[in-house]
C-alpha positions in Angstrom: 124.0 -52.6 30.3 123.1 -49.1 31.8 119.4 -49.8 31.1 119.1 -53.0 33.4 120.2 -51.0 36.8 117.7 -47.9 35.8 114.8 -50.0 34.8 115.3 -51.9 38.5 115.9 -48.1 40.2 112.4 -47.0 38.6 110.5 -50.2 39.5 111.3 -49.9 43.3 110.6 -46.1 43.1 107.3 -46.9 41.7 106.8 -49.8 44.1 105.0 -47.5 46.8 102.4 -46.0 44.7 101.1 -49.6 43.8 100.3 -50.7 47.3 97.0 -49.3 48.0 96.2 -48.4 51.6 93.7 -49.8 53.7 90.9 -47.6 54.8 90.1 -46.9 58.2 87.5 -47.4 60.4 85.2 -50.9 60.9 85.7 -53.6 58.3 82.2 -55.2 59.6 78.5 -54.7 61.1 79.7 -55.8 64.1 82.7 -54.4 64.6 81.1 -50.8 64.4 78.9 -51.6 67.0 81.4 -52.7 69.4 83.3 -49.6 68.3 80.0 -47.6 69.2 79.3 -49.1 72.7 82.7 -48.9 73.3 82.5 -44.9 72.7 79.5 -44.7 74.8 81.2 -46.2 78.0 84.2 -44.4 77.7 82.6 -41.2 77.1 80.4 -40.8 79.8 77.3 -39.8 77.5 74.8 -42.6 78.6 76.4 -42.8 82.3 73.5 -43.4 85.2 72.4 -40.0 86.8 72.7 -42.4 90.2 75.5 -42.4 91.8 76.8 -45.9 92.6 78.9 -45.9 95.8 79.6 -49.1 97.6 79.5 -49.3 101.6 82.0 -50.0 103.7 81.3 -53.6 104.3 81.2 -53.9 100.3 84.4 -52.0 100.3 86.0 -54.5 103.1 84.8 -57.7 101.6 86.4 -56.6 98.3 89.7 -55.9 99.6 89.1 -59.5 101.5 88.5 -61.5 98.3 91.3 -59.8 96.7 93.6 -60.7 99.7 92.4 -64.1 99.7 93.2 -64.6 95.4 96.6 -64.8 97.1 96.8 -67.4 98.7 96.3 -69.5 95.5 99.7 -69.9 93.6 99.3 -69.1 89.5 100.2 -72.8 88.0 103.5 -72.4 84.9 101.2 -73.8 82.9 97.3 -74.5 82.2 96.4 -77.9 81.9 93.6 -78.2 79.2 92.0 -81.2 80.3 91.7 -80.5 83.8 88.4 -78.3 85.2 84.7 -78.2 84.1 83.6 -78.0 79.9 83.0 -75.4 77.7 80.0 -75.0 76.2 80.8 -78.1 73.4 78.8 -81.5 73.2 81.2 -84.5 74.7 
């Protein structure tokens, strides 16, 4: 009788140290070059020696779009077969 209860206590404390863990880092190709340029862009490394300022009109008509997306209520829900296509054959 004593046996079943220990048997079950020394199965779940083993439990753990069957699961094996999964490695880190990229699991494809791809996905380590995405993790690479996404390094370089946040790291500054590869960054343009030229500045990049934008003007004051640039600056203005920026804030204006940005107003404008305003004016335009956000719908409670998308409707799929409204718009334009995707890049799919009809």
């Amino acid at each position: 009788m004593m046996k079943v209860p220990c048997l079950t206590c020394l199965a779940i404390l083993a439990l753990p140290m069957s699961v094996m863990a999964i490695e880190p880092g990229p699991s494809s190709a791809q996905q380590a070059a995405t993790e690479n340029w996404l390094t370089l862009q946040s790291s500054g490394r590869v960054a343009s020696t030229t500045p990049q300022k934008a003007s004051a009109a640039e600056r203005d008509q920026a804030a204006q779009r940005l107003l404008e997306s305003y004016k335009h209520p956000i719908p409670e829900y998308f409707d799929q077969k409204a718009g334009g296509q995707t890049g799919g054959k009809n």
